[in-house]
NUFITOR-979274 format. One line per 2 residues: number of its first residue (from 1); for each residue x negated, z, y negated of N, C-alpha, C, O. Coordinates in nm, 2 decimals. Layout:
N
NUM> X,Z,Y,X,Z,Y,X,Z,Y,X,Z,Y ~ ... .
//
This chain:
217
1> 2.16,9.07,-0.77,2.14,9.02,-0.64,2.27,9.01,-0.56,2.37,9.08,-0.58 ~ 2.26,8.90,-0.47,2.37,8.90,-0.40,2.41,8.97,-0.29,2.31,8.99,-0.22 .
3> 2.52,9.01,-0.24,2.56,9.09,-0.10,2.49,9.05,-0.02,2.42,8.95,-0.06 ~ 2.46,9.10,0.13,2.44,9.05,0.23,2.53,8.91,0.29,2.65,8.91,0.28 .
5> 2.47,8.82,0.34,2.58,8.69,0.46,2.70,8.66,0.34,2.76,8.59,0.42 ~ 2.76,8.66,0.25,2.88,8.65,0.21,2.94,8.55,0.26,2.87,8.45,0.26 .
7> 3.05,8.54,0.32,3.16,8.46,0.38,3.23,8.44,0.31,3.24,8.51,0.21 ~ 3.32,8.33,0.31,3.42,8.24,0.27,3.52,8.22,0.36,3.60,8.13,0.33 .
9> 3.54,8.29,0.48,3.64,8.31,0.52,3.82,8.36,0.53,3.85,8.47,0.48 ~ 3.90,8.31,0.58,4.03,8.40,0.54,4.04,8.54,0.48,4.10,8.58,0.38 .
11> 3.96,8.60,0.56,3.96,8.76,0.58,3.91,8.81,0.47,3.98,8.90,0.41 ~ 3.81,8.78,0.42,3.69,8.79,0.29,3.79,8.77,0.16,3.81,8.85,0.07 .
13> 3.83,8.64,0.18,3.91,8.59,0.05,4.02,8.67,0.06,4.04,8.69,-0.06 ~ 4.13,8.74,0.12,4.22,8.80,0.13,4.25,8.93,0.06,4.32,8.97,-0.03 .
15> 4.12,8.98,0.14,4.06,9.11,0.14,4.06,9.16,-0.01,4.10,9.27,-0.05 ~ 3.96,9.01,-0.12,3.91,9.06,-0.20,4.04,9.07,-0.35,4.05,9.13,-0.45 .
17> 4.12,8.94,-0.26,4.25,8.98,-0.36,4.37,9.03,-0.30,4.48,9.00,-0.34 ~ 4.34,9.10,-0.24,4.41,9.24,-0.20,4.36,9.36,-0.26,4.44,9.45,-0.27 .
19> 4.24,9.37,-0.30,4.13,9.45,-0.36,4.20,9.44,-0.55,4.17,9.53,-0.63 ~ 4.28,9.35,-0.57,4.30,9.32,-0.70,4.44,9.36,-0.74,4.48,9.43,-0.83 .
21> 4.53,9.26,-0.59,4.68,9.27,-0.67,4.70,9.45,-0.69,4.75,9.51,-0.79 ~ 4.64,9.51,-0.58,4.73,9.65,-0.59,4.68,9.74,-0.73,4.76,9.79,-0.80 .
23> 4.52,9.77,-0.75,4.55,9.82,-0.85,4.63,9.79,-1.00,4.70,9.84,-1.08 ~ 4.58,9.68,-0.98,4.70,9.56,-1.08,4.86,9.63,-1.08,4.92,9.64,-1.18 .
25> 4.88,9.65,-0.99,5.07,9.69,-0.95,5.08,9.84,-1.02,5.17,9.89,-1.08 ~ 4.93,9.88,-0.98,4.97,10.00,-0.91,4.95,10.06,-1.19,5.02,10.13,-1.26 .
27> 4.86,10.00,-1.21,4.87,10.03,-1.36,4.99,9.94,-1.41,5.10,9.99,-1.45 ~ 4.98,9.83,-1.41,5.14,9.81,-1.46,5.24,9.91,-1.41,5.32,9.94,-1.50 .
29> 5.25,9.97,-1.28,5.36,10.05,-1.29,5.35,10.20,-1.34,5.44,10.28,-1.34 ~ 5.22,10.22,-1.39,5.18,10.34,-1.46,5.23,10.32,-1.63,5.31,10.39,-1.68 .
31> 5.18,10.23,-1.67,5.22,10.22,-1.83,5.37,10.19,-1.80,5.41,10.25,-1.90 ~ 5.46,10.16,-1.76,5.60,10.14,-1.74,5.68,10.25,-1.69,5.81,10.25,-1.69 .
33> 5.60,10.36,-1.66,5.70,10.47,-1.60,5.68,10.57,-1.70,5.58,10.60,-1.77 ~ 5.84,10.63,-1.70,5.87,10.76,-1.79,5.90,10.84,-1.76,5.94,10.81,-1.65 .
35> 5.91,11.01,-1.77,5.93,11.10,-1.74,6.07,11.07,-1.67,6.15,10.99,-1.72 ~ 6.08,11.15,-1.53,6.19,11.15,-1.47,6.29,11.28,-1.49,6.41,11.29,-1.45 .
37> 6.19,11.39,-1.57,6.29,11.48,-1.58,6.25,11.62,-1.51,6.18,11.64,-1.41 ~ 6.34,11.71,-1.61,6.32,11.85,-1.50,6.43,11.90,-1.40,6.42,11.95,-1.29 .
39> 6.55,11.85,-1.48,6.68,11.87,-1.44,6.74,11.75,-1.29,6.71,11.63,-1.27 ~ 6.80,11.81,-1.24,6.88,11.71,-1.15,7.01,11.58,-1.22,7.08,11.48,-1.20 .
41> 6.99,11.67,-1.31,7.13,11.55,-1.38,7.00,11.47,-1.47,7.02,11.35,-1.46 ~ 6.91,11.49,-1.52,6.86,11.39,-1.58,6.74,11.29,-1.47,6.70,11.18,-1.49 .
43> 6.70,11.37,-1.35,6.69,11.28,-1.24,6.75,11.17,-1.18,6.69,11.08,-1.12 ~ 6.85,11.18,-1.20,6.97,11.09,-1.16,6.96,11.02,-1.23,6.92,10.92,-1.17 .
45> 6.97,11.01,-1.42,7.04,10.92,-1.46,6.86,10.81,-1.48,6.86,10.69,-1.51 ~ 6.76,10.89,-1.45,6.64,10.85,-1.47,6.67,10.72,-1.33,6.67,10.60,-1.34 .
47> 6.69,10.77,-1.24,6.69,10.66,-1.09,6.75,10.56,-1.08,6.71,10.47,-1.01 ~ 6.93,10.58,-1.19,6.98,10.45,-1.20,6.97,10.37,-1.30,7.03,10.27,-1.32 .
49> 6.85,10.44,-1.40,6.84,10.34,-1.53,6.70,10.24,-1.48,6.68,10.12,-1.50 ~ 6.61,10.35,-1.40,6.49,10.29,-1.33,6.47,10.22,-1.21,6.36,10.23,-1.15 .
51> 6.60,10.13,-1.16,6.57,10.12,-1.04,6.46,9.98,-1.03,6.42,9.98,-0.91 ~ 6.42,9.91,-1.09,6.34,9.82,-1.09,6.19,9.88,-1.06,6.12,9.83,-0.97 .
53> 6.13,10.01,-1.16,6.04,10.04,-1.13,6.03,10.11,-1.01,5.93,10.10,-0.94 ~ 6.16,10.22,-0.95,6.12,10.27,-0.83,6.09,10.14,-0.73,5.98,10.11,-0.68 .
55> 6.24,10.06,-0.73,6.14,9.96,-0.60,6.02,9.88,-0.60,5.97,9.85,-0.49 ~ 5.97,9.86,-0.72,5.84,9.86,-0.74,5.73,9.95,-0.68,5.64,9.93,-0.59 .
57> 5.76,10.06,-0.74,5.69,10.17,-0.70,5.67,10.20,-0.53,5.57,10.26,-0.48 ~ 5.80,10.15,-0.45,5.78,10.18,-0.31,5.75,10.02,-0.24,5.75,10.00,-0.11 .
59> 5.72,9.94,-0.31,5.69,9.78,-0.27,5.52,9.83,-0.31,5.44,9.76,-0.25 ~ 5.47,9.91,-0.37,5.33,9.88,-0.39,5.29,9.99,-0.24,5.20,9.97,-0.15 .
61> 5.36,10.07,-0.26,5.36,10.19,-0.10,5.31,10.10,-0.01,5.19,10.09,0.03 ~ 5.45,10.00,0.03,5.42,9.96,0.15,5.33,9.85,0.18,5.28,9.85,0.30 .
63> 5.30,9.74,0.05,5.18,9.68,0.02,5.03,9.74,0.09,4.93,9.70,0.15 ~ 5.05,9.87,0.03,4.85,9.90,-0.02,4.83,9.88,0.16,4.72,9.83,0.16 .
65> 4.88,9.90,0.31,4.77,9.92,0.39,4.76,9.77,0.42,4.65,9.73,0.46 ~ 4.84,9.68,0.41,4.79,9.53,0.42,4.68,9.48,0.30,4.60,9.40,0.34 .
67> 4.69,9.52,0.16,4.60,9.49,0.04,4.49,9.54,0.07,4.39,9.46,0.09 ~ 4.48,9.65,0.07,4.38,9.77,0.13,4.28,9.76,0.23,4.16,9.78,0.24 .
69> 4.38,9.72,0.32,4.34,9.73,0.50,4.26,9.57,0.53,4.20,9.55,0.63 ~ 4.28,9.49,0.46,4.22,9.41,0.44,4.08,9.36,0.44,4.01,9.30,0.52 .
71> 4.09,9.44,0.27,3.98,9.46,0.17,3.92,9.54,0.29,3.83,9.48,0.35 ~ 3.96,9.65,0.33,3.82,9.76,0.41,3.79,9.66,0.56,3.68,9.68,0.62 .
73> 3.86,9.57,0.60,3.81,9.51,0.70,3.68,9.38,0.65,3.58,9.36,0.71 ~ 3.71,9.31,0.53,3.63,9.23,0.46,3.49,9.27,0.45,3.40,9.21,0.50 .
75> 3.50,9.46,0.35,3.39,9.50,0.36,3.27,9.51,0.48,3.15,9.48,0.47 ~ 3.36,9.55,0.62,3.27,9.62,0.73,3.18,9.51,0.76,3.08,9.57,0.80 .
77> 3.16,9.37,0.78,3.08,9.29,0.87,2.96,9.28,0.69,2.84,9.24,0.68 ~ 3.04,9.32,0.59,2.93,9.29,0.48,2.82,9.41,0.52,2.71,9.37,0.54 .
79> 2.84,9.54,0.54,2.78,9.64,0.51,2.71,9.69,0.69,2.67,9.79,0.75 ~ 2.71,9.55,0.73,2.62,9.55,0.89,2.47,9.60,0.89,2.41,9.66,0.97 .
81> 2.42,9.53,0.75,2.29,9.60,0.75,2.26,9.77,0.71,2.16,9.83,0.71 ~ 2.40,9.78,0.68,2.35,9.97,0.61,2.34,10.07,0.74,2.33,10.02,0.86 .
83> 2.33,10.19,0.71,2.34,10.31,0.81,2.49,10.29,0.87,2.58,10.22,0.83 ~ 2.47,10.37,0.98,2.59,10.41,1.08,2.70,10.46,0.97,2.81,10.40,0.95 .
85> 2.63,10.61,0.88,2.68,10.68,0.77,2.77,10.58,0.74,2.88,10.55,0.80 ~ 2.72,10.53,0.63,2.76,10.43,0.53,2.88,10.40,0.60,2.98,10.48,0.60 .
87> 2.89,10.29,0.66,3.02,10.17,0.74,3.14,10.32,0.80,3.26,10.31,0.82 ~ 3.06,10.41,0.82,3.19,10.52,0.87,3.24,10.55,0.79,3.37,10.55,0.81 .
89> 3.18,10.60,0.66,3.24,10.65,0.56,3.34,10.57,0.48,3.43,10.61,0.40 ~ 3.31,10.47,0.50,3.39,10.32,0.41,3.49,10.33,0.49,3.60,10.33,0.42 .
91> 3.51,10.33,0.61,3.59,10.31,0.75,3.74,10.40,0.72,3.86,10.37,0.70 ~ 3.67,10.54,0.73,3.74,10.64,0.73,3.81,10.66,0.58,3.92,10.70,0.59 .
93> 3.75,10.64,0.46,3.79,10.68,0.35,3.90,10.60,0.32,4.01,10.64,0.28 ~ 3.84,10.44,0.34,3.96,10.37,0.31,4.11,10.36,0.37,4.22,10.33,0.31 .
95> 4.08,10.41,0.50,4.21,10.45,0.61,4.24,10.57,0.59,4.36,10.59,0.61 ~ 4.17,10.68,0.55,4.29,10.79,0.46,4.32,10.77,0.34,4.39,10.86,0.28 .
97> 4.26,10.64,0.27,4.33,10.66,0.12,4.47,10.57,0.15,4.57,10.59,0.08 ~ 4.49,10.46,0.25,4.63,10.41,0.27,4.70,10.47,0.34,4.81,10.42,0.35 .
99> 4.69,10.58,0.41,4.77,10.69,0.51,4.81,10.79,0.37,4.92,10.85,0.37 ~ 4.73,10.81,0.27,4.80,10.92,0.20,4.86,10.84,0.09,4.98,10.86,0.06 .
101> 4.79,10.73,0.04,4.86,10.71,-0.07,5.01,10.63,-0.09,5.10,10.63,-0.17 ~ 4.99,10.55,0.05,5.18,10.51,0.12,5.26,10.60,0.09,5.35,10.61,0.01 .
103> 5.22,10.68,0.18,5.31,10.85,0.21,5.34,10.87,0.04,5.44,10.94,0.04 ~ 5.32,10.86,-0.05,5.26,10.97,-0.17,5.36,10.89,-0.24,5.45,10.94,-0.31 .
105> 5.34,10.70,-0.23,5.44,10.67,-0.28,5.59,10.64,-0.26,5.67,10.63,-0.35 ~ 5.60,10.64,-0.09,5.73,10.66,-0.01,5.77,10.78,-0.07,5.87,10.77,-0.14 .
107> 5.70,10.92,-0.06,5.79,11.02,-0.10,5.86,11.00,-0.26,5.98,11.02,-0.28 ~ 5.77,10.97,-0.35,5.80,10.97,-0.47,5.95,10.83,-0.48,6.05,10.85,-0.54 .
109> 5.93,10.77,-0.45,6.04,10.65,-0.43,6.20,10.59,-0.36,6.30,10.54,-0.40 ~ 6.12,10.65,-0.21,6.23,10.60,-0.13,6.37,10.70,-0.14,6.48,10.66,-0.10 .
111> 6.35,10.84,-0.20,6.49,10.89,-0.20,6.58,10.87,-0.37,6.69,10.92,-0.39 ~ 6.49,10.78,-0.49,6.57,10.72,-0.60,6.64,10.59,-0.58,6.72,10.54,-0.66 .
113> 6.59,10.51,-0.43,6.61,10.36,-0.44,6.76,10.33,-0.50,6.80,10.27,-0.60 ~ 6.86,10.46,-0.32,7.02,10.47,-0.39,7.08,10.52,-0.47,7.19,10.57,-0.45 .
115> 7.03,10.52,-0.60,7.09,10.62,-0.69,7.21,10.64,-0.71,7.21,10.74,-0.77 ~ 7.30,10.60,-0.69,7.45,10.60,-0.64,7.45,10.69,-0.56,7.55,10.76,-0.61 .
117> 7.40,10.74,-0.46,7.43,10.81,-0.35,7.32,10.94,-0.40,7.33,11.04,-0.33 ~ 7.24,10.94,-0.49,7.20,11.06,-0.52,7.25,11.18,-0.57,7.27,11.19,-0.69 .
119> 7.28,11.32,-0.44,7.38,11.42,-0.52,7.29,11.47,-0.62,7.19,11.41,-0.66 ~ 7.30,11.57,-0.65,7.25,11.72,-0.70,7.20,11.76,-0.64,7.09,11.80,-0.67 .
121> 7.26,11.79,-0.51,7.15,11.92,-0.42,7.04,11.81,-0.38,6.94,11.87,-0.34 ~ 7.02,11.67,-0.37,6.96,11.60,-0.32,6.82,11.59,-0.43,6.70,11.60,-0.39 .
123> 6.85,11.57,-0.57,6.80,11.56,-0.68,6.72,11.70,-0.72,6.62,11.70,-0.79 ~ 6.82,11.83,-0.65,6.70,11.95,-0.67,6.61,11.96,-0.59,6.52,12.03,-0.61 .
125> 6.62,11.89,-0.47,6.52,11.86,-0.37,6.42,11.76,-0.37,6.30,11.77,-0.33 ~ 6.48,11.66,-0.42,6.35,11.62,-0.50,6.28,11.65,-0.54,6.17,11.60,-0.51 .
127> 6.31,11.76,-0.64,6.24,11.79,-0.78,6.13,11.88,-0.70,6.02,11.88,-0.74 ~ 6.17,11.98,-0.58,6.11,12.07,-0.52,5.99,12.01,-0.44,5.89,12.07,-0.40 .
129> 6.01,11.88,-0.42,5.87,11.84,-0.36,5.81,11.75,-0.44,5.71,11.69,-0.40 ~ 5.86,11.73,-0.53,5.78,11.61,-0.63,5.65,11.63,-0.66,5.58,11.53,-0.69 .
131> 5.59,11.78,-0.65,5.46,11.83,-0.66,5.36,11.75,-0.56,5.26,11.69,-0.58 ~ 5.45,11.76,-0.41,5.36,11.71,-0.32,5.29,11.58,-0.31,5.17,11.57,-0.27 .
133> 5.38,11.49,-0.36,5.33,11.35,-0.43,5.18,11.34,-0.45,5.08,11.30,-0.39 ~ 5.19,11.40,-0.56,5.02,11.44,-0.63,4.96,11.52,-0.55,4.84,11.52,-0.59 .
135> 4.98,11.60,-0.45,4.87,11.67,-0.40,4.84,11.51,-0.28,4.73,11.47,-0.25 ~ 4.93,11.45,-0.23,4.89,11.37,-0.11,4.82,11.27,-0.20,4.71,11.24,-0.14 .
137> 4.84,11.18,-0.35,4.77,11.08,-0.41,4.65,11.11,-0.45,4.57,11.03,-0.47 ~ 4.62,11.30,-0.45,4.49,11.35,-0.50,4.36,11.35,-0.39,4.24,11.35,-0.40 .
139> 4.47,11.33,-0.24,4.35,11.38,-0.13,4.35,11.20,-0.09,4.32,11.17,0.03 ~ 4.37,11.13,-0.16,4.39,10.99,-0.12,4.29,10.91,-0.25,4.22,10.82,-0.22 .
141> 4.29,10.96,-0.39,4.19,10.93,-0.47,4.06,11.03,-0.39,3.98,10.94,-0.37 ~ 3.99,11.15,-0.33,3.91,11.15,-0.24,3.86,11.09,-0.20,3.74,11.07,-0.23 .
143> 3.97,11.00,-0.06,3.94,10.97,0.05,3.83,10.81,-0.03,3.72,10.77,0.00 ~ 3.92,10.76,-0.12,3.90,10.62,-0.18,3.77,10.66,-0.25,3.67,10.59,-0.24 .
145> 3.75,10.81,-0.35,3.58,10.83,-0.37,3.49,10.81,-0.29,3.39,10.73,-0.31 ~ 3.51,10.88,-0.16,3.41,10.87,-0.07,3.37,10.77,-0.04,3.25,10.74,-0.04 .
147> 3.49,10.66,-0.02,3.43,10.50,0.06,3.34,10.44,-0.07,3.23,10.38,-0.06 ~ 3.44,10.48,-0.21,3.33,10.42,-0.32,3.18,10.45,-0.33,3.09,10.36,-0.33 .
149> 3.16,10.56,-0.34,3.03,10.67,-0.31,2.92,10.58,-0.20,2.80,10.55,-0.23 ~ 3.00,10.53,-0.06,2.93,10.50,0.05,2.91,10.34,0.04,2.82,10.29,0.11 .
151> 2.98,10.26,-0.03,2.93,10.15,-0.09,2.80,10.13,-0.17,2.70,10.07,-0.15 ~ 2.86,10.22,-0.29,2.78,10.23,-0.37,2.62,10.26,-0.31,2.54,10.16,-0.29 .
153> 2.59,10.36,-0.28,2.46,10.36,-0.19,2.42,10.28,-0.17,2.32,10.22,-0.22 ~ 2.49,10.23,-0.04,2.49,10.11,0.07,2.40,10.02,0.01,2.30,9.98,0.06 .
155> 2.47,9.98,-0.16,2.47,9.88,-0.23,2.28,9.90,-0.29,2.18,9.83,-0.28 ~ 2.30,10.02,-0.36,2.17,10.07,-0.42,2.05,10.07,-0.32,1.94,10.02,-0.34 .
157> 2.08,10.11,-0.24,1.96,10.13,-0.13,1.94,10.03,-0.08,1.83,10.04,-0.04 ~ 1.99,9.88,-0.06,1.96,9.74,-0.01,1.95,9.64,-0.12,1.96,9.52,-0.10 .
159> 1.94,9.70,-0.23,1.98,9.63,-0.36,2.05,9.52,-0.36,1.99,9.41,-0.36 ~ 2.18,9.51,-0.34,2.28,9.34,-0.27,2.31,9.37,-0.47,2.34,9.26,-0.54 .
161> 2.30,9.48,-0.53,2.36,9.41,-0.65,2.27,9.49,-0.78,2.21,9.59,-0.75 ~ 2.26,9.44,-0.88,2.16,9.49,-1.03,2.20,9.63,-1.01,2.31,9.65,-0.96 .
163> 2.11,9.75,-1.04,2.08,9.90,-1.00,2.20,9.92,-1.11,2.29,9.98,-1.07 ~ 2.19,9.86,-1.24,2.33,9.91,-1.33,2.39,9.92,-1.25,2.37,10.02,-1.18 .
165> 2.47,9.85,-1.23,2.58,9.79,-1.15,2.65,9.89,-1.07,2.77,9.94,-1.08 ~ 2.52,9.93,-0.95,2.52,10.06,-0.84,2.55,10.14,-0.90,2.66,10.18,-0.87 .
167> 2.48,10.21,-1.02,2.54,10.37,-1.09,2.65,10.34,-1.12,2.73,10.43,-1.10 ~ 2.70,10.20,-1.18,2.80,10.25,-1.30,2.94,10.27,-1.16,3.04,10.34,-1.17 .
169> 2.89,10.16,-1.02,3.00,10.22,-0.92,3.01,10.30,-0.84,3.12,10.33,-0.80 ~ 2.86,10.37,-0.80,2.81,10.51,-0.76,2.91,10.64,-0.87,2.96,10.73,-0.81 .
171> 2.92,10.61,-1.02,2.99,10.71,-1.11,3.16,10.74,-1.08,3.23,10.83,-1.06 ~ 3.18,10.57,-1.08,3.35,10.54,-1.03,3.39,10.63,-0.92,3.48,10.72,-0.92 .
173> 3.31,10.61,-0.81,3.33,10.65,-0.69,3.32,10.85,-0.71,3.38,10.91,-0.62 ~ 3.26,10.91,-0.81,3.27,11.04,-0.82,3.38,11.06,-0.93,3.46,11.15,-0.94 .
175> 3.37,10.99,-0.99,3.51,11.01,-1.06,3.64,10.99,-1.00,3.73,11.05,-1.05 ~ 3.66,10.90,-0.90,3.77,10.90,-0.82,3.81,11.01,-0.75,3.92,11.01,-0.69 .
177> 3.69,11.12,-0.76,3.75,11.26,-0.67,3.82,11.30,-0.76,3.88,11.39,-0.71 ~ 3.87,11.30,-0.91,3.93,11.37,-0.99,4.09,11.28,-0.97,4.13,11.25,-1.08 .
179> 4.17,11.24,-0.86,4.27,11.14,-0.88,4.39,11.27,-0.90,4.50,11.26,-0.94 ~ 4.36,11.34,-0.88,4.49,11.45,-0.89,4.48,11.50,-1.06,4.57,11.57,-1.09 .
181> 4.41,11.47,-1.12,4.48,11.48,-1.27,4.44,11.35,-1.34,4.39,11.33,-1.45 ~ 4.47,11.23,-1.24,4.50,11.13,-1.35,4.36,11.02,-1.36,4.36,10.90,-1.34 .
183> 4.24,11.12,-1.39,4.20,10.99,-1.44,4.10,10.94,-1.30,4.03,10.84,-1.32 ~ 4.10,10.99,-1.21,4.05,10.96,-1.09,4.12,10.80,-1.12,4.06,10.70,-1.16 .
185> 4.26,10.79,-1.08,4.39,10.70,-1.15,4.26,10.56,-1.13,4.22,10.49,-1.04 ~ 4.26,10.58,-1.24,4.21,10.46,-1.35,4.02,10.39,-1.23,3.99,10.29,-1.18 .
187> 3.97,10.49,-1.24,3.84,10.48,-1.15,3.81,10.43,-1.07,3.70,10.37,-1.07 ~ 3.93,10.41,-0.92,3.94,10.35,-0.84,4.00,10.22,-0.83,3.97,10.13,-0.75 .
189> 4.09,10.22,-0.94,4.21,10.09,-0.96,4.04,10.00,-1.05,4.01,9.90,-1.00 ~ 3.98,10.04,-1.14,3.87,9.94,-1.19,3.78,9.93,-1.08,3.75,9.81,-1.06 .
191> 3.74,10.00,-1.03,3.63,9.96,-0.90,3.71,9.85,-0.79,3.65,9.74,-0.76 ~ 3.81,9.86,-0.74,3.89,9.76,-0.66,3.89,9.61,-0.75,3.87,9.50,-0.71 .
193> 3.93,9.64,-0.86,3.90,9.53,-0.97,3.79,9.49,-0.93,3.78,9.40,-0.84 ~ 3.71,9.54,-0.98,3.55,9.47,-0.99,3.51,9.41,-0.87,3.44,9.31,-0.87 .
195> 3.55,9.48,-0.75,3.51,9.48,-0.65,3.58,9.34,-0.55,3.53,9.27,-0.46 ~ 3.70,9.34,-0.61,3.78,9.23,-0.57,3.69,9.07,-0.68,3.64,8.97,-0.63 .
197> 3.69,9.09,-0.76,3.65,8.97,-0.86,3.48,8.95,-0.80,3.43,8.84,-0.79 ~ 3.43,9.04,-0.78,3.22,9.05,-0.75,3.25,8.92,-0.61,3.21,8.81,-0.61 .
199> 3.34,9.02,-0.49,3.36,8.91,-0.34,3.43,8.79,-0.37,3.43,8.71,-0.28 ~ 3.52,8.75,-0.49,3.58,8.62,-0.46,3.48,8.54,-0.50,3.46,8.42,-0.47 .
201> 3.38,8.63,-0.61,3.29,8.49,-0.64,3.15,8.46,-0.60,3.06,8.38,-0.64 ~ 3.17,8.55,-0.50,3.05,8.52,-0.36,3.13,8.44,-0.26,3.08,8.34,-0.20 .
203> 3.27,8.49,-0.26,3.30,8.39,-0.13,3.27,8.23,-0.18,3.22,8.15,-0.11 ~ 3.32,8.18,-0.34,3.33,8.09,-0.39,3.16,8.02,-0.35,3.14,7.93,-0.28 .
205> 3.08,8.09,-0.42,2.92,8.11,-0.42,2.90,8.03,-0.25,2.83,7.93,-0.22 ~ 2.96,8.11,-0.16,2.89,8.05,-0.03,2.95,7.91,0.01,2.90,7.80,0.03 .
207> 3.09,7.95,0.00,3.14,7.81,-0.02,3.10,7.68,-0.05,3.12,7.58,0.01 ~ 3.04,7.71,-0.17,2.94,7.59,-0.25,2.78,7.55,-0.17,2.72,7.44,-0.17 .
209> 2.75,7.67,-0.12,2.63,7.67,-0.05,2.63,7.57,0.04,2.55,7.49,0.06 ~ 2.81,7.61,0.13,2.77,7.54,0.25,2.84,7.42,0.22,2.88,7.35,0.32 .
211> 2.87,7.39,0.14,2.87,7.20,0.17,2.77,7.10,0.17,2.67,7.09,0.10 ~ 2.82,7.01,0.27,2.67,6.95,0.24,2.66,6.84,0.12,2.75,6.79,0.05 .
213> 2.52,6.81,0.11,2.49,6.73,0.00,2.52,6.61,0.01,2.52,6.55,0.12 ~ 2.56,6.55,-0.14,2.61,6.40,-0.13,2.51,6.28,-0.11,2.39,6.26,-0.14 .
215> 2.63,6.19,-0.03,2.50,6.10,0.04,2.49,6.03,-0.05,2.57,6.01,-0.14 ~ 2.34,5.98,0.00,2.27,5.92,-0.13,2.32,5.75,-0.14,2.30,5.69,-0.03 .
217> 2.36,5.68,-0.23,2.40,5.55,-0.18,2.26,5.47,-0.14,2.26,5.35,-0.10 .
//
């Protein structure tokens, strides 16, 4: 079944490939990255051999709340027919998962950009908060379960899509609470997938709807 109203609007179409490039960014820059090291001397030489992937890594930062922020504004006029619940939960989740997951990649990023200018004591300070990274991407795979979770429902309970469908993204959305060892990771980046590819081909779908028919000669 199809969504509720689907639009073909700017916002919709934006939204839903915004919904795409980032996890897209965000696994290419996963299979591409290597141990940075325990030591400060091999932090260093990790920053100036990697500088392509850090600025990567802090270009997807600053990306996700326009990709993101988007996609969650796209969602909210879809999900008009659900509960109060639901549209809050979507609201809120998706706005702490780009408040934490920016932060998570700013920290991890922005102090390898100059590696040149990276001392030692800078590099053991690094290393000392490098933990935190993962605790802010863990409460940010969370935040992104929840909104999945509150879709998902949304979705199940108004049937807008095949009941498969709902579990298999009702599951994503609970496995997304696991982003702090990894495979939450993967859960959320395929659901934004799917989720981005399901709305471009509704927006396409309405698109087609609304033209009108050819005149008859």
């Amino acid at each position: 079944m199809n969504s509720p109203a689907p639009r073909s609007g700017w916002l919709h179409t934006f939204g839903a490939i915004g919904a795409i490039l980032l996890p897209v960014a965000i696994l290419i820059s996963f299979f591409r990255s290597s141990d940075s090291g325990d030591t400060a001397a091999e932090l260093i030489a990790y920053a100036k051999d990697n500088s392509t992937q850090t600025w990567l890594l802090q270009i997807v930062g600053l990306a996700a709340p326009i990709l993101i922020g988007l996609f969650v504004a796209s969602l909210w006029p879809r999900l008009r027919a659900a509960s109060d619940s639901y549209r809050a939960l979507t609201l809120i989740g998706g706005t702490l998962f780009v408040a934490f997951f920016s932060t998570a990649m700013t920290l991890w990023a922005a102090p390898l950009l100059d590696a040149d200018s990276l001392t030692e004591a800078g590099a053991d300070a690094y290393l000392a908060f490098d933990d935190a990274g993962w605790i802010l991407l863990g409460i940010g795979g969370v935040s992104i379960g929840v909104m999945i979770v509150a879709v998902s429902l949304a979705a199940l309970e108004h049937g807008w899509i095949p009941k498969w469908a709902g579990w298999v993204s009702l599951l994503l959305g609970v496995v997304s609470l696991a982003t702090v060892v990894a495979v939450g990771i993967f859960a959320w980046a395929i659901w934004l997938i799917a989720a981005g590819v399901f709305l471009l081909l509704e927006n396409r779908r309405a698109a087609t709807a609304a033209e009108p028919p050819p005149a008859v000669a």
